[in-house]
C-alpha positions in Angstrom: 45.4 121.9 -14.9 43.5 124.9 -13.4 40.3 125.8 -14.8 38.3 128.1 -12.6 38.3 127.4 -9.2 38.8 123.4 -10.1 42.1 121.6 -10.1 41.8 118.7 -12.5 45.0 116.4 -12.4 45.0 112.8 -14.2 47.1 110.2 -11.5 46.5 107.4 -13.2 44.8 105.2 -16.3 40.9 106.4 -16.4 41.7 108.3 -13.2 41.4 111.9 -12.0 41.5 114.0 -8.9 39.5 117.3 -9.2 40.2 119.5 -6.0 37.6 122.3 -5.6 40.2 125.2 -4.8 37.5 126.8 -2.8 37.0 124.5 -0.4 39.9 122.5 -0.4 37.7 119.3 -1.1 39.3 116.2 -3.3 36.8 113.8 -5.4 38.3 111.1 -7.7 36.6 110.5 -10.4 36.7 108.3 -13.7 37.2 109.9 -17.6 33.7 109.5 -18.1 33.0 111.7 -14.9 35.7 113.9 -15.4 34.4 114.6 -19.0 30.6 114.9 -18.0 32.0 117.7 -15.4 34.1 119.7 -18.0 31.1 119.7 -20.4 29.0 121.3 -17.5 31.9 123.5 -17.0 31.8 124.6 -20.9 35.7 123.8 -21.3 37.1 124.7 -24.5 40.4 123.4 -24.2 42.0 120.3 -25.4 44.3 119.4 -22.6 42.3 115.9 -21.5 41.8 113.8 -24.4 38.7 111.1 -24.1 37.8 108.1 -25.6 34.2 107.7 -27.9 32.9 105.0 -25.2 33.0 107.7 -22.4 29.2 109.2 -22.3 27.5 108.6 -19.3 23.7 107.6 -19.8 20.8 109.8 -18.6 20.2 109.0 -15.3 23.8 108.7 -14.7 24.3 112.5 -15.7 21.6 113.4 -13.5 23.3 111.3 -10.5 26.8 113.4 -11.0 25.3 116.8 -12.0 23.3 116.3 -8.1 27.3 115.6 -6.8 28.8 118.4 -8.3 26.1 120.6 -7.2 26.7 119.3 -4.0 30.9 119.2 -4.2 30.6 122.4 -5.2 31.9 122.5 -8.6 29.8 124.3 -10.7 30.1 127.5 -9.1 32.9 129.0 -6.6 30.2 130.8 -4.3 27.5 127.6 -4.5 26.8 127.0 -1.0 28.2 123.4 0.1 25.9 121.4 2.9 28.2 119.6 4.7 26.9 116.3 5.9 27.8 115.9 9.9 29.6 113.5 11.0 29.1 112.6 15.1 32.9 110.5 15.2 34.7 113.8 14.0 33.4 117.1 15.6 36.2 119.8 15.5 36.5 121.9 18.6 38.6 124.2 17.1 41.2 124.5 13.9 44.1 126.6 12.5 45.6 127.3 9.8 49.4 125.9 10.2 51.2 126.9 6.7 52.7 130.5 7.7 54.7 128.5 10.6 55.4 125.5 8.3 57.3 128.2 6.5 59.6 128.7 9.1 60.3 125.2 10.3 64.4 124.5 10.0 65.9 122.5 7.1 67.3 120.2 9.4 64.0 119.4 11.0 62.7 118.5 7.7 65.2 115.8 7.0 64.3 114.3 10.0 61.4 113.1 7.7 63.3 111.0 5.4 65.4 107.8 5.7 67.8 109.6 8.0 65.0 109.8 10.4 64.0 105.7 9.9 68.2 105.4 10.5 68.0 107.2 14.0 64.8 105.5 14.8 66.6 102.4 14.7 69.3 103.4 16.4 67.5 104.5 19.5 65.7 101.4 19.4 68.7 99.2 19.4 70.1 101.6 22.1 66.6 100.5 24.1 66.6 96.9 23.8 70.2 97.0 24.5 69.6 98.6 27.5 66.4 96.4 28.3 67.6 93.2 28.4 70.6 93.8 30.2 68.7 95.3 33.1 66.0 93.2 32.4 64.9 91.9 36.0 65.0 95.7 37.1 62.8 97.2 33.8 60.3 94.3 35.0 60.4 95.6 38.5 60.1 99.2 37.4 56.8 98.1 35.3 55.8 97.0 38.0 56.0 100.2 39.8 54.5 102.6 36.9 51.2 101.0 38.2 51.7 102.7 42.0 52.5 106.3 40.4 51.7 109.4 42.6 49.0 112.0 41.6 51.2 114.5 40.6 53.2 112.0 38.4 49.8 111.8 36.1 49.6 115.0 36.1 52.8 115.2 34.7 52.5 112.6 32.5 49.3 113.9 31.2 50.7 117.0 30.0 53.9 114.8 28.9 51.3 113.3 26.6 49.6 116.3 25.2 52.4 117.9 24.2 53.6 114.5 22.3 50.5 114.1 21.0 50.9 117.4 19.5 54.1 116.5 18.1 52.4 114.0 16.5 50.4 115.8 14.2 53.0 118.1 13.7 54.9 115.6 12.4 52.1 114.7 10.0 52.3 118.6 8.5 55.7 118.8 8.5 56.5 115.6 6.4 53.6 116.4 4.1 54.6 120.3 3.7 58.4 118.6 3.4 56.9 116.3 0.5 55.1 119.1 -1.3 51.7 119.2 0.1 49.4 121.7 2.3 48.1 121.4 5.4 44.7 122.7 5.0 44.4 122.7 8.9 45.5 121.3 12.2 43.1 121.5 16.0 41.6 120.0 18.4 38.6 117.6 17.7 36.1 115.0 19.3 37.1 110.9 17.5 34.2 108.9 19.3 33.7 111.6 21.6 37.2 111.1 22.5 39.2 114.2 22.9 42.6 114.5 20.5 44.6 116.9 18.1 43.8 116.1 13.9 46.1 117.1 11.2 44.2 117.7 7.9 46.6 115.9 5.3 44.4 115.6 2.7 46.6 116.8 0.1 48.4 114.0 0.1 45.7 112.6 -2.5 47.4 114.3 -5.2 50.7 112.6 -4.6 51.6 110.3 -7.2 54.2 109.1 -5.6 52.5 106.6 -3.4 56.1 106.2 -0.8 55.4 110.0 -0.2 51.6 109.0 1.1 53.4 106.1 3.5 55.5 108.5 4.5 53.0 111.4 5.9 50.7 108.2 7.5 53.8 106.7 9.3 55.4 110.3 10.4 52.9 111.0 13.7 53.8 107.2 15.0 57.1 107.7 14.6 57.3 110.5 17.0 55.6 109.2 19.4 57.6 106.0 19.1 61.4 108.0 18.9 59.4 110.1 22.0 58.7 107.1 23.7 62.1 105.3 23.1 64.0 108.2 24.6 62.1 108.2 27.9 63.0 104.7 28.1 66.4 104.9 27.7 67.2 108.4 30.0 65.2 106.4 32.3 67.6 103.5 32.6 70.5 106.1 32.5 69.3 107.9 35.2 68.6 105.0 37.4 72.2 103.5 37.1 73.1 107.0 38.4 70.2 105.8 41.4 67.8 108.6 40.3 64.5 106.5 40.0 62.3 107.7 37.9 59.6 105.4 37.2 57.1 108.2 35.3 59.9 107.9 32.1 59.4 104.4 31.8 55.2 104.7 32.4 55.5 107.0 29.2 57.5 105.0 26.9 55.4 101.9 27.5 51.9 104.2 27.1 54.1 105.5 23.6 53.6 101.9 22.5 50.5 101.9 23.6 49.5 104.6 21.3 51.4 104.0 18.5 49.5 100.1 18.3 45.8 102.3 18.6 46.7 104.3 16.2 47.8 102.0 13.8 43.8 100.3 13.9 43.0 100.3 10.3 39.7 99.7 10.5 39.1 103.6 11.7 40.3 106.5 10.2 43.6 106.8 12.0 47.1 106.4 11.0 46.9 102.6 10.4 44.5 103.4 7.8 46.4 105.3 5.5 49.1 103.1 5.6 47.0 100.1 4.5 45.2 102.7 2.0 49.1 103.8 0.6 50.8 99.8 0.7 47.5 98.4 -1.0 47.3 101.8 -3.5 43.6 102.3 -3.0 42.5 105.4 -2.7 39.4 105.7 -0.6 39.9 102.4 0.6 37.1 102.7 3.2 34.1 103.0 0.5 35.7 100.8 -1.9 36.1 97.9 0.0 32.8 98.3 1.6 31.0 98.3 -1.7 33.2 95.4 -2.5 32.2 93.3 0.5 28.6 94.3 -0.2 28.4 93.1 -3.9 30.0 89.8 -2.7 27.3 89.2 -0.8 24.5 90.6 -2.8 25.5 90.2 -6.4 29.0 88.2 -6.4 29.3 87.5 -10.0 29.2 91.3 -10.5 32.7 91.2 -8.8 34.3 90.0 -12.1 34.0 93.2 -13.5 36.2 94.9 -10.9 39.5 95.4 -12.7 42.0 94.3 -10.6 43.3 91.3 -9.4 41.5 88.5 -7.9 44.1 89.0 -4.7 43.1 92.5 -4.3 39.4 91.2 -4.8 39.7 89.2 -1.7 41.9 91.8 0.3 39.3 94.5 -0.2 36.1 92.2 0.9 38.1 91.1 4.0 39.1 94.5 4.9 35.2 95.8 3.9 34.0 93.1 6.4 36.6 94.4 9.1 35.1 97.6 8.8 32.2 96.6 9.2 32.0 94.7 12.4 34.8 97.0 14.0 32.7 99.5 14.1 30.6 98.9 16.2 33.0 97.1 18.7 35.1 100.7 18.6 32.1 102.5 20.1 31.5 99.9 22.3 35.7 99.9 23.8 34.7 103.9 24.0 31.6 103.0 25.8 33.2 100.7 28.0 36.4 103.2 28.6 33.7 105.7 29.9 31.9 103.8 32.7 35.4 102.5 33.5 36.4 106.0 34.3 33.3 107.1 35.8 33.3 104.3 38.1 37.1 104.5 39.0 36.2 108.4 40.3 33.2 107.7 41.9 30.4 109.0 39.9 29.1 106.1 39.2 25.4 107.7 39.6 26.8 109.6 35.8 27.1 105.8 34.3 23.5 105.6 33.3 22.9 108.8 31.6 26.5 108.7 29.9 26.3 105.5 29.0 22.4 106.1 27.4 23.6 109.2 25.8 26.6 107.8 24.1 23.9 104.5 23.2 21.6 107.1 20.9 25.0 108.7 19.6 25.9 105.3 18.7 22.7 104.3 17.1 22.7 107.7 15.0 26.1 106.9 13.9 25.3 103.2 12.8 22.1 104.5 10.9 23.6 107.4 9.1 26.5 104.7 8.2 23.8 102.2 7.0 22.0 105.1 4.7 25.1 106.4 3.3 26.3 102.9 2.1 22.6 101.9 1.4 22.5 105.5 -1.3 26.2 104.8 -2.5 25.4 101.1 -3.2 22.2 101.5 -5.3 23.9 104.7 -6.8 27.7 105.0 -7.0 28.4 101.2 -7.0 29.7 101.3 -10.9 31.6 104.8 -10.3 33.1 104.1 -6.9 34.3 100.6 -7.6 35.6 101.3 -11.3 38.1 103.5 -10.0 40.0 100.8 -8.1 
C-alpha cells in the first residue's frame, strides 16, 4: 500500500517494511509500530487490520515519533540527518536503472539456474584440466609470483573491470528479480577503494531464494571470470603460449570470492547468511542478542524463535563483535605492508596513526550506537526476529 510518500507492505506475521519513497530508506517495524506511525500519519483507511493489545506505552511513542522524525516519515520534505559512517564513504554514485532497461533477455537468464548449470560446467572443465596437468599448474603458480610490471598492470585493470562486473551482476539479478537499484559507484570500505551496488530493495522480497540469489550473483562472476582465465590459460599453453598472468587472475578470483564471502562485515557473505538464516537485519539483531545473553540472559526467553536460532544469533553477535576490530587491524597491517614494499616506509607512522584515530572513532561510534539501541530498541529490534 502507498499512502503518501510511504510504502507500507506486511512480509510476514507482526511484520512490516515501510520504505520512505523519498529517500529510498527501508525500516521494519512491528504492528504495534506500524500502527503508532499510521495514527501520526492520520490514516483513514482500513487496509491493515490490528489487534486490541497493539498500543505502545508513553515513552515508547515518544522513542518512535523521535525515529520517524528522523527516518523521515512524517513529512516528504523533513530534512533527514544522516549519521556518517567512516567504513562506507562514497566517492561517487549513479543512478543505473535507464541502462538496466536495456540489458538483453539472454543476459538476464544468466541469473538463474542456467547460470549455476554453466558455472558448474566450467568448473568441472577446470579441475579437469587441473589435475591432469597438475605438476605444470604447480609450476605455473609458482611463476605468478615472478610476474613482470607490466603484467600487474594488466592484471590490475583485469581486476577493475571484473570487479565492476561484479556489482553489475548484483543490479542485474535484482532488477531481473523485480527490484531497483537505487545506485551503483565507487566508495571507500575501511578506507579501502572498491565499486558498491545499492541492493537494498531486495528487503521487500518475500521470496527469501530471490535475496540468495542477488547476494551470491557478484561472487559468481568473479568466480565464472576467474574459472575461464584458468582454463584459456591451460589451452593456450598446450599450444606453448605461456601465459602465466591468466592463471595469477583466476587464483586472485578465488581470492576474492573467499573475502567477500566474510560474514561478519557487510559484504556479500553477509547477506547470504542474512537470506539462509531469514533474518533481516541480522547485524543489529544478533548483536542485541549477544548482549542480552550476557547482561540479562533470562530475558532471552522471550525472543520468539527457536532456541537454535537463539544460539546461532549470539554466536554470530559475538563474531561481529570481535571481527571487527581484527578487520581494521588486516587493513592496518595491509597498509604498512604496502608502504614498506615501495619504500616509503618514512609514510608508516603517520598512516598508520591516522588510520589508529579512524579506528578508534569507528569502535566508539559502534559502542554508542549499540549502547542507545540496547537501552532503547532492545524490545522493538529483537521482537521482530
Amino acid at each position: 500500500m502507498k499512502y503518501k510518500h510511504l510504502e507500507i507492505e506486511c512480509v510476514g506475521e507482526d511484520l512490516y517494511t515501510i520504505k520512505n519513497l523519498a529517500t529510498n530508506r527501508y525500516v521494519k517495524m512491528g504492528s504495534r509500530e506500524t500502527e503508532y506511525l499510521l495514527k501520526c500519519l492520520e490514516y483513514q483507511g482500513d487496509e491493515f487490520i490490528f489487534g486490541n493489545d497493539t498500543q505502545l506505552d508513553q515513552d515508547e511513542k515518544k522513542f518512535m515519533l523521535q525515529k520517524f522524525k528522523e527516518w523521515g516519515f512524517l513529512n516528504e520534505d523533513e530534512e533527514i540527518k544522516e549519521k556518517k559512517d567512516i567504513t562506507k564513504i562514497k566517492l561517487c554514485e549513479i543512478d543505473p536503472s535507464a541502462c538496466l532497461d536495456k540489458v538483453p533477455k539472454w543476459i538476464q537468464n544468466l541469473f538463474s539456474l542456467r547460470g549455476a548449470i554453466i558455472i558448474l560446467g566450467l568448473t568441472a572443465i577446470a579441475y579437469y584440466l587441473i589435475l591432469r596437468e597438475s605438476d605444470f599448474v604447480l609450476q605455473a603458480a609458482t611463476d605468478c609470483l615472478h610476474l613482470s610490471l607490466g603484467d600487474y598492470i594488466i592484471f590490475y585493470i583485469m581486476m577493475v573491470c571484473t570487479t565492476m562486473l561484479h556489482e553489475l551482476g548484483h543490479a542485474i539479478c535484482c532488477y531481473k528479480n523485480g527490484g531497483k537499484v537505487l545506485s551503483m559507484g565507487l566508495m571507500l570500505f575501511f578506507l579501502m577503494p572498491c565499486f558498491f551496488c545499492d541492493v537494498s530493495d531486495i528487503y521487500m522480497f518475500k521470496d527469501r531464494k530471490k535475496s540468495f540469489s542477488v547476494a551470491v550473483s557478484g561472487i559468481a562472476i568473479n568466480y565464472a571470470m576467474g574459472t575461464l582465465g584458468c582454463i584459456l590459460f591451460i589451452l593456450l599453453a598446450a599450444h606453448n603460449i605461456y601465459i602465466p598472468l591468466l592463471l595469477f587472475y583466476y587464483l586472485a578470483n578465488l581470492g576474492f570470492v573467499v573475502f567477500n564471502l566474510i560474514p561478519f562485515v557487510k559484504l556479500d557473505g553477509y547477506w547470504v547468511v542474512s537470506s539462509l538464516l531469514e533474518v533481516d537485519n541480522l547485524m543489529d539483531k544478533s548483536i542485541l542478542t549477544f548482549c542480552t545473553g550476557v547482561i540479562k540472559p533470562g530475558e532471552l526467553k522471550n525472543i520468539d524463535c527457536s532456541s537454535a536460532k537463539k544460539r546461532k544469533l549470539f554466536l554470530y553477535g559475538f563474531s561481529a563483535i570481535v571481527f571487527r576490530p581484527v578487520f581494521w587491524i588486516i587493513s592496518v597491517y595491509s597498509a604498512y605492508q604496502f608502504l614498506a614494499a615501495k619504500g616509503m616506509s618514512y609514510l608508516c607512522g603517520v598512516v598508520v596513526g591516522f588510520v589508529f584515530v579512524v579506528i578508534y572513532k569507528d569502535i566508539s561510534d559502534l559502542l554508542k550506537r549499540y549502547v542507545e539501541m540496547y537501552k532503547n530498541q532492545k524490545q522493538r529490534v529483537l521482537g521482530m526476529i
